[in-house]
C-alpha positions as a Markdown table, in Angstrom:
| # | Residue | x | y | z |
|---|---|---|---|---|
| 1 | Unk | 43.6 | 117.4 | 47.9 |
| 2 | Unk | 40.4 | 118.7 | 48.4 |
| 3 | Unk | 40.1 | 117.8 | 51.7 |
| 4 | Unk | 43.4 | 119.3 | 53.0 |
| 5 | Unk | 43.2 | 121.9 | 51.6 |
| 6 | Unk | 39.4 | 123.1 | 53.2 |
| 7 | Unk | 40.7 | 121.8 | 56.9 |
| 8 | Unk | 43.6 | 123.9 | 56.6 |
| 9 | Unk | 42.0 | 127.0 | 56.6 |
| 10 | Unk | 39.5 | 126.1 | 58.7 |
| 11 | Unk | 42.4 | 125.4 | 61.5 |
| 12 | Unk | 43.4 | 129.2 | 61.3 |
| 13 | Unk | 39.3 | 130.0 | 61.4 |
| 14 | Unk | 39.4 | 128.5 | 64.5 |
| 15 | Unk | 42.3 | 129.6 | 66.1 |
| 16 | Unk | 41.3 | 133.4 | 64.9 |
| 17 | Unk | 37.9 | 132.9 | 66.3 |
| 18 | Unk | 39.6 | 132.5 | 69.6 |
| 19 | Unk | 40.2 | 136.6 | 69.9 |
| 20 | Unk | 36.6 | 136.4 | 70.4 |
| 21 | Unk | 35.4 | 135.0 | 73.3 |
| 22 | Unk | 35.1 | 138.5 | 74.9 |
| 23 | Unk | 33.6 | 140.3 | 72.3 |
| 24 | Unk | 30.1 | 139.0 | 73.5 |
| 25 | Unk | 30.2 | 141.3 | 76.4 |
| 26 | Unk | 29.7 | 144.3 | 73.8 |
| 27 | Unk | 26.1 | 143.1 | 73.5 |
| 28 | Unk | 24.9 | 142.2 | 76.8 |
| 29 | Unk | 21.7 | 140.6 | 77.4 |
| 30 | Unk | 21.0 | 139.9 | 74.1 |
| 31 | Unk | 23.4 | 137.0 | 73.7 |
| 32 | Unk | 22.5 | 135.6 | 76.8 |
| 33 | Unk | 18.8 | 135.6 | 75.9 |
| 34 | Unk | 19.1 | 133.9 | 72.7 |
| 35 | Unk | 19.9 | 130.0 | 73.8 |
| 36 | Unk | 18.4 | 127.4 | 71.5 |
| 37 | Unk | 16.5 | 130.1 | 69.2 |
| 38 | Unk | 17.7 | 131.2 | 65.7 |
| 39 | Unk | 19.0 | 134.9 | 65.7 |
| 40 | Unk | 17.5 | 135.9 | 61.9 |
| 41 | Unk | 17.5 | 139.5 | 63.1 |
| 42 | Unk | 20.8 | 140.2 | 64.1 |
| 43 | Unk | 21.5 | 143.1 | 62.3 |
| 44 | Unk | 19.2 | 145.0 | 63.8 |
| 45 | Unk | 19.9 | 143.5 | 67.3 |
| 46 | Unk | 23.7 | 144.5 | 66.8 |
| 47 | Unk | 22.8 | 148.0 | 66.4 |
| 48 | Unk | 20.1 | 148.5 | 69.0 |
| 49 | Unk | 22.7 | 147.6 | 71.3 |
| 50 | Unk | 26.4 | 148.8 | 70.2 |
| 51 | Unk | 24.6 | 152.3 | 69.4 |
| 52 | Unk | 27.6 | 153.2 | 67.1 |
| 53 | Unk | 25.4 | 154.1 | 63.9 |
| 54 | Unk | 24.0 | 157.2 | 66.7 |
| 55 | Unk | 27.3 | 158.3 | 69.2 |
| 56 | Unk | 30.2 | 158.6 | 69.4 |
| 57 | Unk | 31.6 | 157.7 | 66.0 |
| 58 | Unk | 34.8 | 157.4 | 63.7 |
| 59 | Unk | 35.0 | 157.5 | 60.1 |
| 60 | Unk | 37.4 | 154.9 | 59.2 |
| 61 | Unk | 39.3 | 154.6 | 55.9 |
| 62 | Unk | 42.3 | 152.7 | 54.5 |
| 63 | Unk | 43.0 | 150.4 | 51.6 |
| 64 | Unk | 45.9 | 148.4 | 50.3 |
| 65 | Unk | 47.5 | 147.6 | 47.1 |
| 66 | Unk | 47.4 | 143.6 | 45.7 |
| 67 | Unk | 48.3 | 142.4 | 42.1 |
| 68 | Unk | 46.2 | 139.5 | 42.0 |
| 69 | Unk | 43.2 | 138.3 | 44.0 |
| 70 | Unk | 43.0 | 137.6 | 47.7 |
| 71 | Unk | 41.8 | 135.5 | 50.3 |
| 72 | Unk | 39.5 | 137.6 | 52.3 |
| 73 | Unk | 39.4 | 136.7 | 56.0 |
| 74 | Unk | 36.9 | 138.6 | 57.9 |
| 75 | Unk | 37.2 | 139.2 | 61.6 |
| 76 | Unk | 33.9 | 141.1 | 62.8 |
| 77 | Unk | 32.9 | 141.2 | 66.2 |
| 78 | Unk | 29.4 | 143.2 | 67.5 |
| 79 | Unk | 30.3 | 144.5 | 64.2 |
| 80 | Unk | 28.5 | 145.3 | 61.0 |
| 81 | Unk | 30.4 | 144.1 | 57.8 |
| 82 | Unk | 29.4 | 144.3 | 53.4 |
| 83 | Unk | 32.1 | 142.9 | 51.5 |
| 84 | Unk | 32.0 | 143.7 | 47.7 |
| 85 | Unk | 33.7 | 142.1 | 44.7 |
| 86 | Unk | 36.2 | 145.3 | 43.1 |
| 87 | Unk | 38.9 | 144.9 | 40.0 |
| 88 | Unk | 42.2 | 143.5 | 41.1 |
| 89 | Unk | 44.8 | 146.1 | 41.9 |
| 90 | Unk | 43.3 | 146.8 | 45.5 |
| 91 | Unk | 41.7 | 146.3 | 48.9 |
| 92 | Unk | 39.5 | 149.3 | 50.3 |
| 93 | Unk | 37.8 | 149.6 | 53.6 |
| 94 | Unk | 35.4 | 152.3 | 54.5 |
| 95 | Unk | 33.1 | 152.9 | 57.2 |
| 96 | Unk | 32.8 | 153.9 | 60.9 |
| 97 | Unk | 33.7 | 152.7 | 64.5 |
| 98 | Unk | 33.4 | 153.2 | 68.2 |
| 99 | Unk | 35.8 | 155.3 | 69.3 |
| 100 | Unk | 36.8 | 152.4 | 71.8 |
| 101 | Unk | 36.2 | 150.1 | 68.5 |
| 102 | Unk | 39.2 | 148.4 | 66.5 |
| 103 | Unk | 39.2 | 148.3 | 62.7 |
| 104 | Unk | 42.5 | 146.8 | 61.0 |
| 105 | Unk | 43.2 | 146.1 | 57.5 |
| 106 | Unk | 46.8 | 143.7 | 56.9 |
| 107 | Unk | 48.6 | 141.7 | 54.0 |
| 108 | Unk | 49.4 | 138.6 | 55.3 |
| 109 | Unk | 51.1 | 135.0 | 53.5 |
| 110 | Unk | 48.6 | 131.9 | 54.0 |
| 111 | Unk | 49.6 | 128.6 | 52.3 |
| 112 | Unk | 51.7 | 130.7 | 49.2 |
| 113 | Unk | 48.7 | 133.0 | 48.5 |
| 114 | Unk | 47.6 | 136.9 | 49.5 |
| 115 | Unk | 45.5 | 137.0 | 52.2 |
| 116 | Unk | 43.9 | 140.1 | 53.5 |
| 117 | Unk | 42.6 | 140.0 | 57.1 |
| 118 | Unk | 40.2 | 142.7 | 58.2 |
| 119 | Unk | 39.6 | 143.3 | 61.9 |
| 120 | Unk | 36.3 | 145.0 | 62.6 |
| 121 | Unk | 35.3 | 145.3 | 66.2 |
| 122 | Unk | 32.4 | 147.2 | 67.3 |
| 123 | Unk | 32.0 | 149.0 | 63.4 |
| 124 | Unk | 30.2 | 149.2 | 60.6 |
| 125 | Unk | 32.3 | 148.9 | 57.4 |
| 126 | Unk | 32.2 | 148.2 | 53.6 |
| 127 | Unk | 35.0 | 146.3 | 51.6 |
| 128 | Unk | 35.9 | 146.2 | 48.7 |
| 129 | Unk | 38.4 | 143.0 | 46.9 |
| 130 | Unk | 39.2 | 141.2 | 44.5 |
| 131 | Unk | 38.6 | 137.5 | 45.8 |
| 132 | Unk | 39.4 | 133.8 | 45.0 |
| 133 | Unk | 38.2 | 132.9 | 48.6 |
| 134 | Unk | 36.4 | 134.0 | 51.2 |
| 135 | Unk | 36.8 | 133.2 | 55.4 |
| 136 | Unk | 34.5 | 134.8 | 57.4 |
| 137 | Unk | 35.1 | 134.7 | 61.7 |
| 138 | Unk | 31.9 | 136.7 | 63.2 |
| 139 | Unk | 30.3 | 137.2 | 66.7 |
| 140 | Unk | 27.3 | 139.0 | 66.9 |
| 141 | Unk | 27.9 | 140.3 | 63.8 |
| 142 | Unk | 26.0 | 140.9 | 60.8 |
| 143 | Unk | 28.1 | 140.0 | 57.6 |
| 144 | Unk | 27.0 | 140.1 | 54.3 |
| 145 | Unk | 29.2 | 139.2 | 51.0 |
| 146 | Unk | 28.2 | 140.3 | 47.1 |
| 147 | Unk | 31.3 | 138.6 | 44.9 |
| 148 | Unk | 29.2 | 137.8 | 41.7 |
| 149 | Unk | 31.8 | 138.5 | 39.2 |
| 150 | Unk | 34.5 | 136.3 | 39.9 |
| 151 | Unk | 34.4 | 132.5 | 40.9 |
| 152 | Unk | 35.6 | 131.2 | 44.5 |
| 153 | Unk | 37.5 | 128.8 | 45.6 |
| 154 | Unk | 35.6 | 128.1 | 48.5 |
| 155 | Unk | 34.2 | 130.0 | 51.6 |
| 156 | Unk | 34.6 | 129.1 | 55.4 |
| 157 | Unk | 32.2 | 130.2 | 58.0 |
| 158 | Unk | 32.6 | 130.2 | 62.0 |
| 159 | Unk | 29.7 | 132.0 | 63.2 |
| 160 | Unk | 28.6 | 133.0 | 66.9 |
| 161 | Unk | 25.5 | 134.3 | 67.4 |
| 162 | Unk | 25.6 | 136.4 | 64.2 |
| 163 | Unk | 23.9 | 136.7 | 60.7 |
| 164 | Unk | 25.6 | 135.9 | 57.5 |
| 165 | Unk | 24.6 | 136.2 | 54.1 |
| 166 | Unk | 26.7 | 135.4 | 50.8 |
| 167 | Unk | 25.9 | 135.4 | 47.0 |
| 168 | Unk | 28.8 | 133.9 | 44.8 |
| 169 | Unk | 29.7 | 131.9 | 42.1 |
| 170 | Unk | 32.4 | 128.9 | 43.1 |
| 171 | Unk | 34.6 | 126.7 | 41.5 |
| 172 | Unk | 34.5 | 122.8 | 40.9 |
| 173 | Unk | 35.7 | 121.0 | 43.8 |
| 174 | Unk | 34.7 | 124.2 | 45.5 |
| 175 | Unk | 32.6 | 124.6 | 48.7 |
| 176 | Unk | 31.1 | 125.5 | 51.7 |
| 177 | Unk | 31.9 | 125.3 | 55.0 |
| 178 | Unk | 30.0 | 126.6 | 57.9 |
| 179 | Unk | 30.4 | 126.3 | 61.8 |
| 180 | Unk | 27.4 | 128.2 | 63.1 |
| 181 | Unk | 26.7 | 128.5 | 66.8 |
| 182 | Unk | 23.2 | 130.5 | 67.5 |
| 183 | Unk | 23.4 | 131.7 | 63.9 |
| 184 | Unk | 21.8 | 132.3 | 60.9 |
| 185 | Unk | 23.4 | 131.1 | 57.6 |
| 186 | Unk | 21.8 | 132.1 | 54.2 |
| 187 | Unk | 24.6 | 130.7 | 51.0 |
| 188 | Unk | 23.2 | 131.6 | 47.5 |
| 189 | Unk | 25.6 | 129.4 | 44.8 |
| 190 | Unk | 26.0 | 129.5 | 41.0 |
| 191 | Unk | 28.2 | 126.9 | 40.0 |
| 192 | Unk | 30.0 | 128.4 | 37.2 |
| 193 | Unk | 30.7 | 124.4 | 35.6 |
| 194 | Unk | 29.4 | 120.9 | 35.6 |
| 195 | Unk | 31.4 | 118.7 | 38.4 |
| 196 | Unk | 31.2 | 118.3 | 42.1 |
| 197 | Unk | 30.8 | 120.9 | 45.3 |
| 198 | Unk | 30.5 | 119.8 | 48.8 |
| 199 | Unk | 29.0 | 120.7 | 51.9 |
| 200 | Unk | 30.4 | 120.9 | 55.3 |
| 201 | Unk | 28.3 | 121.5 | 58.0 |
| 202 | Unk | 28.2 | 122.1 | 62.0 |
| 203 | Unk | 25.3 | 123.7 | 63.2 |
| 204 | Unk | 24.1 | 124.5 | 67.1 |
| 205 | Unk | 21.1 | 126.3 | 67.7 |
| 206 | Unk | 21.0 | 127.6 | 64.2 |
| 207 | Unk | 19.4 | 128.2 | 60.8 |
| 208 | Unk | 21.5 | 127.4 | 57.4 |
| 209 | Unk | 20.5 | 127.8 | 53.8 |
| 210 | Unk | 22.2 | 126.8 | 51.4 |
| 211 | Unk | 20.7 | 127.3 | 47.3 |
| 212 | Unk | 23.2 | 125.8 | 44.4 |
| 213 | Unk | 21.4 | 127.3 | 41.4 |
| 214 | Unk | 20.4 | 125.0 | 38.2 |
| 215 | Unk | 20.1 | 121.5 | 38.1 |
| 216 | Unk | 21.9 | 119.7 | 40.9 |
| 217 | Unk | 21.3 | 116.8 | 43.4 |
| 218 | Unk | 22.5 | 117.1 | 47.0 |
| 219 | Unk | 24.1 | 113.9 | 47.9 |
| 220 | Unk | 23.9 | 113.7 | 52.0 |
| 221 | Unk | 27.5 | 111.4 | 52.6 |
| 222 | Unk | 26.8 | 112.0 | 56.4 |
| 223 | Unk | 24.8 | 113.3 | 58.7 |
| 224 | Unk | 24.3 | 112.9 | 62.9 |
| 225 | Unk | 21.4 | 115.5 | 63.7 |
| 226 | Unk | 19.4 | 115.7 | 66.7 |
| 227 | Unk | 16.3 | 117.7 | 67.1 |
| 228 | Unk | 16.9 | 119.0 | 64.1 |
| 229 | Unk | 14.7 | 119.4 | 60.9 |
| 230 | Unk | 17.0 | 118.6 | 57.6 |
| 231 | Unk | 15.1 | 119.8 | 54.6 |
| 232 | Unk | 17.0 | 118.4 | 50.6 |
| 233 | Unk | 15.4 | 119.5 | 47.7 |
| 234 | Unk | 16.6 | 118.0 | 44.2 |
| 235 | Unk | 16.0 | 119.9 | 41.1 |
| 236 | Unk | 17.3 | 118.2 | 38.6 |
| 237 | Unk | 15.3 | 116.2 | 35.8 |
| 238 | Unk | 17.7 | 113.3 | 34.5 |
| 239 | Unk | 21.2 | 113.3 | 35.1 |
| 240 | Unk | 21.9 | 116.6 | 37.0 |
| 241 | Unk | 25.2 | 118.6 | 35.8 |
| 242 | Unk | 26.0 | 119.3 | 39.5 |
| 243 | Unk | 26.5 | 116.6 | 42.3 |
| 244 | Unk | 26.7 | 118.3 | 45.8 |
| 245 | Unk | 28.2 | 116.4 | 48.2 |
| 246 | Unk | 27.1 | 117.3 | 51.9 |
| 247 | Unk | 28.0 | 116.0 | 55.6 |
| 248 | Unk | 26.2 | 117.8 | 58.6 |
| 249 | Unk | 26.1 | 117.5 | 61.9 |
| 250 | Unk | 23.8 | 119.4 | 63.8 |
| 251 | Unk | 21.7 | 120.1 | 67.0 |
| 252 | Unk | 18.4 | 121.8 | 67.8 |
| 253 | Unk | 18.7 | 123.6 | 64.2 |
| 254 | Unk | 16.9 | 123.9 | 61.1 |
| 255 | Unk | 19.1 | 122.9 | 57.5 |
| 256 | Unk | 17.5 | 123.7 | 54.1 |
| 257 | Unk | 19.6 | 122.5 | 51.0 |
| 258 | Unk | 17.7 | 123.8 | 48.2 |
């Protein structure tokens, strides 16, 4: 169960992700120039080049109504996205864009539940939801997700040359999975019982951090790495009350599972 349930999302990650490909062009020779190093300063890359925080801008507002929590999908391309958790009743974007930029805030169905699908191209935006899980699409992007307050189901990463950072408590059976290409990944989880996460992992060129708080042991099912430096760190003293299971494959990349 656990299993189709995390590859069918990812499926629509990836198909998403495709509406991408040209959003690349919005920043140049900085993509191009960044080819088997780590891109940990993005954000600031991002906005060097679009130039949007400076010219030309559009204040950008909307929100729509939900009874229950949502899965967040986040599509943000050359984009700068902050993604707060907020009471359930409601889904608020604010922010600015390009005049030529896109933003785009819809209610969609996915699998029976609520999901709410923001399109940020070329912006700089804050949302605020109630979430039970959490897909993030970026290309040079800088996204960054706070939702301390109530526990996820799981959160999906497909990352091109972009930064992501997210701080959250999750579920049991809950977990992370990440597809990073030129990217740097930073995951800060609190497990919120004892029982089993996982760990899914594809990284190319890229730097991904991944900190389950308390006592836990990372269990590595499966890994196929080349040049790449896999860091696991167990802190647990006796029997651990978390079990983190992981499988990664990776290439010229540095993994930290702390």
């Amino acid at each position: 169960m656990r299993g189709r349930r995390r590859r069918g999302f990812d499926v629509r990650i990836y198909w998403l992700g495709e509406r991408y490909d040209e959003i690349t062009s919005v920043i140049g020779d900085v993509v191009a120039e960044v080819t088997s190093a780590v891109w940990e300063g993005i954000s600031e890359a991002v906005k060097a080049t679009t130039g949007f925080w400076k010219r030309g801008r559009v204040k950008v507002e909307s929100q729509v109504e939900v009874e229950e929590p949502v899965v967040l999908l986040v599509e943000a391309g050359a984009s700068n996205v902050r993604v707060r958790e907020s009471p359930p009743g409601r889904v608020k974007i604010s922010g600015f864009k390009v005049e030529t930029g896109e933003v785009k805030l819809m209610l969609e169905e996915y699998e029976g539940k609520r999901l709410a699908r923001l399109i940020a191209e070329a912006a700089d935006i804050e949302v605020e939801a109630p979430m039970k899980a959490v897909g993030i699409v970026a290309d040079a992007s800088n996204v960054r997700v706070e939702a301390r307050a109530r526990p996820l189901e799981y959160l999906s990463i497909k990352s091109d040359a972009s930064g992501i950072k997210v701080e959250a408590p999750l579920l049991p059976g809950g977990g992370v999975y990440a597809s990073l290409d030129v990217s740097s990944a930073k995951v800060y989880v609190t497990p919120v019982e004892e029982g089993e996460y996982w760990v899914d992992l594809e990284a190319d060129a890229s730097s991904f951090r991944a900190e389950f708080e308390g006592d836990k042991v990372y269990e590595v099912e499966e890994e196929n790495l080349r040049r790449t430096r896999l860091l696991v760190e167990r802190r647990a003293e006796g029997e651990p009350r978390v079990r983190v299971k992981v499988r990664v494959k990776a290439d010229t990349s540095t993994i930290r599972l702390l």
